[in-house]
N, C-alpha and C positions, 0 to 999 in steps of 0.2 A: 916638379917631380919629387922634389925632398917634401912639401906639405903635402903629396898624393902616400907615399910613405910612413911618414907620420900617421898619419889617418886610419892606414891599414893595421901599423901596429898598436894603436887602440884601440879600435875596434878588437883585437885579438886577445890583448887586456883585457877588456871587459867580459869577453865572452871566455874565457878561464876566470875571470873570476867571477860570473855568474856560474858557471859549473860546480864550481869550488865549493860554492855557498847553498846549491841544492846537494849538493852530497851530504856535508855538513848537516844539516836540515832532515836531510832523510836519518843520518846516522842518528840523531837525537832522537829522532819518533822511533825508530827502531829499539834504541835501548830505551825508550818507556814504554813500548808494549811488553818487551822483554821483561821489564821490571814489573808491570802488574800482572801478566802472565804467572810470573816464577811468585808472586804473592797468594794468586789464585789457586796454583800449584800446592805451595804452602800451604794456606789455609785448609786446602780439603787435605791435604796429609796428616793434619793436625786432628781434623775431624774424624778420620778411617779409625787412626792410632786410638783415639780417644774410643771410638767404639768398641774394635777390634780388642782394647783394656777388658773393658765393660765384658763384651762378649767370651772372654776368656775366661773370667774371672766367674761367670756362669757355670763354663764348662766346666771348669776346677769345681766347681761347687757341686756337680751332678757327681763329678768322680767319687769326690768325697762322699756322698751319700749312697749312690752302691756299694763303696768302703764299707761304711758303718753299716747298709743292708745285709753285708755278705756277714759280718762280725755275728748282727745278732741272729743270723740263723744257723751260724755256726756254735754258737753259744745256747740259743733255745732247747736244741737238742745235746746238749751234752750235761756234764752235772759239776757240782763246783757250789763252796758256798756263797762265792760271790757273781751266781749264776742271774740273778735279781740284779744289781745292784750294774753289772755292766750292761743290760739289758737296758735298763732305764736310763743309763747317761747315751746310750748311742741311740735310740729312740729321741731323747731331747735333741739329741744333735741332727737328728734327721729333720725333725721339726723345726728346730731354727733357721739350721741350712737352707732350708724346702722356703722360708718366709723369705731370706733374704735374698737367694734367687727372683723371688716373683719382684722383688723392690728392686733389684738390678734390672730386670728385665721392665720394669716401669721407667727405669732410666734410660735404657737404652734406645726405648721407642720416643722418648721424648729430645734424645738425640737426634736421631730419625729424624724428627718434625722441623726441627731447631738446627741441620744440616744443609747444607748445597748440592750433598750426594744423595743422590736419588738410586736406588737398586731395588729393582724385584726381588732377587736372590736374599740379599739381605734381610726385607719384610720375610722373605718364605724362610730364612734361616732362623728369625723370631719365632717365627707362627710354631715350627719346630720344637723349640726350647719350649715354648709354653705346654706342646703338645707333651714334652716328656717330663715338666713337672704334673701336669695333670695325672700321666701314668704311675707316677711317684705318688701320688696321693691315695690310687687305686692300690697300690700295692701295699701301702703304710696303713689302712684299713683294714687290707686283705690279713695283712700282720700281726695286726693287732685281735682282729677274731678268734689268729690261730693260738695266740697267746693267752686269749681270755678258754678259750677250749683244752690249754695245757695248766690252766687256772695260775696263770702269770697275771697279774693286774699289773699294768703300770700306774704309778701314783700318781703321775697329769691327770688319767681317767680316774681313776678316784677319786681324787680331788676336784674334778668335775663332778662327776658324779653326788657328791655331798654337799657340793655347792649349789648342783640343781636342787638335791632332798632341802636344802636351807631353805631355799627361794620358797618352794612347793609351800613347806615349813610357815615361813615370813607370810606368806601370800594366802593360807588357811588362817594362821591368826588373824592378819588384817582385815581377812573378809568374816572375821567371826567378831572381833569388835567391833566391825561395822553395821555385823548384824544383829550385835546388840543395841548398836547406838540408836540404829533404824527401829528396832523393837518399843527399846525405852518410848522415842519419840512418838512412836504410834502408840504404843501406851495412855503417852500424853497427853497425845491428840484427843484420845477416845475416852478421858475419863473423865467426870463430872462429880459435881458434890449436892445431895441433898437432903433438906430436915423436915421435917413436921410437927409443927406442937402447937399448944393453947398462943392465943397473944400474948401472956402474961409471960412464958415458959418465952416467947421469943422476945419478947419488949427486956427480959432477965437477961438476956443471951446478946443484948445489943445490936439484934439481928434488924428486929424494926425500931424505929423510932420516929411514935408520931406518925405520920401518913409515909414517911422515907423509909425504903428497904434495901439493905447492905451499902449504907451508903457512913454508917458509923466505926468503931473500930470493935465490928462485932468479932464472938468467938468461932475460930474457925474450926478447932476441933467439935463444937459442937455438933457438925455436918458427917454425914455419913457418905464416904465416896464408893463412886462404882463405875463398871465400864458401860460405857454406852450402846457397845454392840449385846451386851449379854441380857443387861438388867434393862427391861423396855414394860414392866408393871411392879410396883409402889404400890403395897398396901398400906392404906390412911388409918384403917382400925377408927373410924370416926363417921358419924353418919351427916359430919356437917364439913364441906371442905371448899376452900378456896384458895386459888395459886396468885400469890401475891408478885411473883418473877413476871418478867413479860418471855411468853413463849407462844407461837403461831400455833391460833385453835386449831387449825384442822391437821397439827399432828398430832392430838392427843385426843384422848376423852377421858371422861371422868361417870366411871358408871359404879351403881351397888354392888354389891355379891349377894350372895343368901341372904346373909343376916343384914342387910340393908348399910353395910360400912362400905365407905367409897374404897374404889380401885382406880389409881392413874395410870390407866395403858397407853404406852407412848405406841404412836404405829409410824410415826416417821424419826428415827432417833437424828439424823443427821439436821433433818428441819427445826426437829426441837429444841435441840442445844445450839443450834447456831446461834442464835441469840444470847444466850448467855449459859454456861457450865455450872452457873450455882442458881438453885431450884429452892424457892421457898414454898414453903405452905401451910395456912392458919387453919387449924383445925378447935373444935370444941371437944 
């Protein structure tokens, strides 16, 4: 009876303190779901806050710019000598403002991306802000028309303005040096050099020598240049002629005039001179 006792009260042991030890066990998982829970908790509060910054910092930025809207249409219409001159600082300040919104508002959807909070509301609260700096841009146009119509210039736009006349400026020289350049070169292209005289008159001139033509350090002024598209006949004034160059017969001929003195009519000038730009010929 005393070991039937015993028995019971270990068993009764054991099963308190398996109890004991799943309590324990559950209390532990309970405070680490707690614990990542209140982390996850965290982190997206972290996130809102962060945006919620962002996002403010937007809306403070629009205020400011109807501010400075209201300013300079209360100043457009009124008179002052310093009617100019606050015009154009709260006009710049509208433009800056205006930029640095869009670069918040590129942060903040990059937020967005790079977030665990997912919101409709939120995207549609973007979509919003982007919709009223766009209206801001309409109006800061609109603004400015009424200003150029009250013959208000602001100096951004002038300064644009003379920066395009520069370009315009830049961009007509460059294309007019270039269109000399291209000139000169086809100039180049197109002109050739040629002589005619007795053998003696070119054998003096260095031009032949011996059965070789231009192959000495003949005179080159002695040649008479021309363009190729224009001058296409050469009077020889000589009733006896031979083309000592090599040039393809069938672009040329060689025919009399009246008085029986040759004429070289080029009838292909591009054929002609391909072969060579400087043109001899022995004449008696």
């Amino acid at each position: 009876m005393k070991n039937v006792s015993f028995l019971i009260f270990a068993l009764a042991l054991a099963v308190f303190a398996s109890c004991g030890g799943n309590s324990k066990k559950q209390q532990v998982e309970n405070f680490e779901q707690n614990d990542s829970l209140q982390k996850i908790i965290s982190q997206k509060d972290n996130e809102i806050n962060d945006m919620m910054e962002t996002f403010n910092q937007i809306q403070e930025g629009l205020r400011e710019i109807n501010e400075a809207e209201n300013r300079v249409n209360i100043v457009k219409d009124g008179e002052g000598a310093n009617k100019r001159r606050q015009i154009v600082e709260n006009i710049q300040f509208i433009q800056s403002t205006m930029k640095q919104n869009r670069a918040l508002i590129e942060k903040l959807r990059q937020q967005m991306r790079e977030s665990s909070v997912k919101g409709d509301q939120l995207r549609k609260s973007i979509d919003d802000l982007v919709k009223q700096l766009d209206e801001k841009d309409q109006e800061l146009r609109k603004l400015h028309a009424e200003l150029d119509a009250k013959d208000i210039h602001i100096a951004e736009l002038d300064k644009t303005v003379n920066s395009l006349n520069d370009n315009v400026s830049s961009l007509q020289t460059e294309s007019s040096k270039k269109t000399e350049t291209i000139n000169a070169q086809d100039k180049q292209l197109n002109t050739a050099w040629y002589v005619f005289g007795t053998k003696k008159e070119l054998k003096d001139q260095r031009i032949i020598d011996g059965s070789r033509v231009l192959e000495s350090n003949y005179n080159k002024n002695y040649f008479t240049k021309i363009d190729i598209r224009i001058e296409k006949e050469i009077k020889l004034y000589s009733k006896s002629a031979k083309i000592l160059t090599m040039h393809p017969s069938s672009s040329y001929t060689l025919q009399r005039d009246a008085n029986k003195m040759y004429v070289l009519r080029i009838s292909n000038p591009q054929l002609f001179w391909s072969t060579s730009k400087y043109l001899v010929i022995q004449v008696k």
